[in-house]
Residue, then its C-alpha position, 0 to 999 in steps of 0.5 A: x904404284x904409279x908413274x907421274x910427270x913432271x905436270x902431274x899427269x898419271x902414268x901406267x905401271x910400267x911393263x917390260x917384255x925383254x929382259x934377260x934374267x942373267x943379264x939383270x943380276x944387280x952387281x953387288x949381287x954378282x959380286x957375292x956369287x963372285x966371292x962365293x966361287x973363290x974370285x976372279x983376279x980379272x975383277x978385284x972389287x965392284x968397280x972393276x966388275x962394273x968396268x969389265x961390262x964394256x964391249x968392243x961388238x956384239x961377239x965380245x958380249x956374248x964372251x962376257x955373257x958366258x963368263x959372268x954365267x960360270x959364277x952360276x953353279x947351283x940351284x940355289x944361286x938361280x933362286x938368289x939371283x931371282x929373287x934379286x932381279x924381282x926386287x930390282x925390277x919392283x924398286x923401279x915400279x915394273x909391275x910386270x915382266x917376261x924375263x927370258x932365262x937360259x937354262x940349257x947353258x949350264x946343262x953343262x955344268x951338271x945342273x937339270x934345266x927343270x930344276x933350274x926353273x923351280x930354282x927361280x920361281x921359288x926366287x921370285x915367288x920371295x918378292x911380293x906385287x911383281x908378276x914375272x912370267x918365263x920365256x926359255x931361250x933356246x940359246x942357237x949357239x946351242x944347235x936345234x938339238x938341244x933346243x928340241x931338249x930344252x923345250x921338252x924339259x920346260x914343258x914339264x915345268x911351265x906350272x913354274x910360269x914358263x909362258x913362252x921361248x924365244x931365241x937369243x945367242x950368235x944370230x949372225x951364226x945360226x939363223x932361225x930356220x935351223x929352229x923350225x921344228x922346235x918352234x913348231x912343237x913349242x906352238x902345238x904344246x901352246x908356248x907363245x914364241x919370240x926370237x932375237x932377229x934383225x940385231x946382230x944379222x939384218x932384215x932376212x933374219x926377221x923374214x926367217x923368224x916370221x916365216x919359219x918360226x911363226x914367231x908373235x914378237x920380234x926381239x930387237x928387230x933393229x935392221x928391219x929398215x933394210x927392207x921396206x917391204x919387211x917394214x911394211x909387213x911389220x906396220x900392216x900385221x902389228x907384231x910388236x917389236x921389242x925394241x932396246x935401244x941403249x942395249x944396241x949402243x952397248x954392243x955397238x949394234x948402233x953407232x949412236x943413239x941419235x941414228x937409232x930406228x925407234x922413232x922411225x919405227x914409231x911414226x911408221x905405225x910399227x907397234x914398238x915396245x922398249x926394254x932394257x934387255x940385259x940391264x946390270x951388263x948395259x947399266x941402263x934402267x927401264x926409266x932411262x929407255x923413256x928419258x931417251x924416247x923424251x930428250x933424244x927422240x922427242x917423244x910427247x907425253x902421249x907418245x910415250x904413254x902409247x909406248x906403255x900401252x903397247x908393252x901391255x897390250x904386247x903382253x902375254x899377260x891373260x886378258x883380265x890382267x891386260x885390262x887391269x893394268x890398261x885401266 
């Protein structure tokens, strides 16, 4: 499968690195493990639950975030929810993507991390012509000792297709030296490694994840224009930053889309990706990140086919893949 302008012109399967496997569970989906557990008076029907994915600023994301997980509660509702998202992601004509998953946020609820990793693969491996690779996030609000957990118990599953972690949660909280050592350990057991940074906290944040976590990708990287010499260091190194623009809206990380960094970012020389990051919480689509790149930033065909090819080439994908897809 394969894209088209409006002229013809042939476009590369699309490819997305940062995406939140719980925050891309189509709706009616959650509507029916809604139903499953009984219900919630806050959300009577469909509507009500699309309108409850509004957020007041990033910490009232994350409330929501949690609430809407407290409808996951068995393995099998990780392989539904899986399955769901794959299906999703192959009606938009997404042949490839990195979806980070949270298991150690229902570690609580009784339920093993190892487990919830077969759970979803098995969801997964239900939709055919879709390669959906894992990244564990650590969850910071969590604290480095649970990360060192987690990341043990991944490790005994990453035939499951666990490829990488990465850290999401409360950065303006837990800022990423306090994962040094996990990140450390994640490299020398061959992880690759991302991290949330420069969303919710500023430019120092970056310089954490880069300097301390030794991190390939930075996710978000929103405020890295705070600081040119971080700015210079992203364009010089070329790590790629997984932008998510209408994500940064939502949470009012950015006041509007037309103050958003993508395009200084670009013409800087950075090595900018864009992703939809949690899609069913944002109602936003992979398609309509590239609209805004076309109609808001005025991004040319070919500007917008480099932005594709550096998802892949950002890709944690084998080589052979890569080129499959480049081709």
């Amino acid at each position: 499968m394969t894209t088209t302008t409006d002229t013809g012109e042939r476009l590369p399967p699309l490819s997305e690195l940062h995406l939140h496997l719980e925050g891309a569970i189509p709706l009616p989906a959650l509507w029916e493990l809604i139903c499953k557990y009984g219900g919630d008076p806050t959300v009577p029907d469909l509507d009500a639950l699309q309108r409850r994915f509004t957020y007041k600023d990033f910490p009232h994301f994350i409330q929501t975030w949690i609430w809407k997980n407290g409808f996951l509660r068995e393995y099998e509702d990780f392989a539904f929810i899986a399955e769901r998202v794959a299906r999703d992601l192959q009606n938009q004509n997404i042949l490839n993507a990195e979806a980070h998953y949270s298991p150690s946020g229902f570690v609580e609820q009784g339920l093993d991390i190892r487990e919830i990793t077969r759970a979803i693969r098995s969801g997964l491996d239900r939709v055919k012509g879709i390669e959906v690779a894992l990244i564990a996030d650590l969850i910071r609000d969590l604290g480095p000792e649970s990360a060192a957990r987690t990341l043990k118990e991944v490790s005994e599953v990453r035939g499951y297709g666990v490829v990488g972690i990465g850290l999401g949660g409360s950065e303006q909280s837990f800022p990423p030296e306090l994962f040094t050592s996990a990140y450390a350990d994640a490299r020398r057991s061959g992880f690759h490694t991302t991290a949330h940074a420069g969303e919710a906290a500023g430019a120092a944040s970056i310089w954490g994840a880069l300097r301390r976590l030794g991190v390939e990708r930075i996710g978000h990287g929103t405020r890295a224009e705070e600081d040119p010499e971080l700015m210079d260091y992203l364009a010089e190194k070329q790590v790629p930053v997984e932008m998510c623009p209408l994500s940064n809206i939502r949470t009012g990380v950015v006041g509007r889309i037309e103050d958003h960094p993508f395009r200084r970012y670009f013409d800087r020389g950075l090595m900018v990706t864009v992703s939809t990051d949690d899609p069913k919480m944002f109602g936003n689509s992979l398609a309509e990140e590239y609209r805004i790149l076309e109609t808001v930033f005025q991004f040319t065909q070919a500007e917008l086919r480099q932005v594709r090819i550096n998802s892949i080439k950002a890709s944690w994908m084998d080589a052979e893949k890569k080129q499959r897809l480049l081709a």
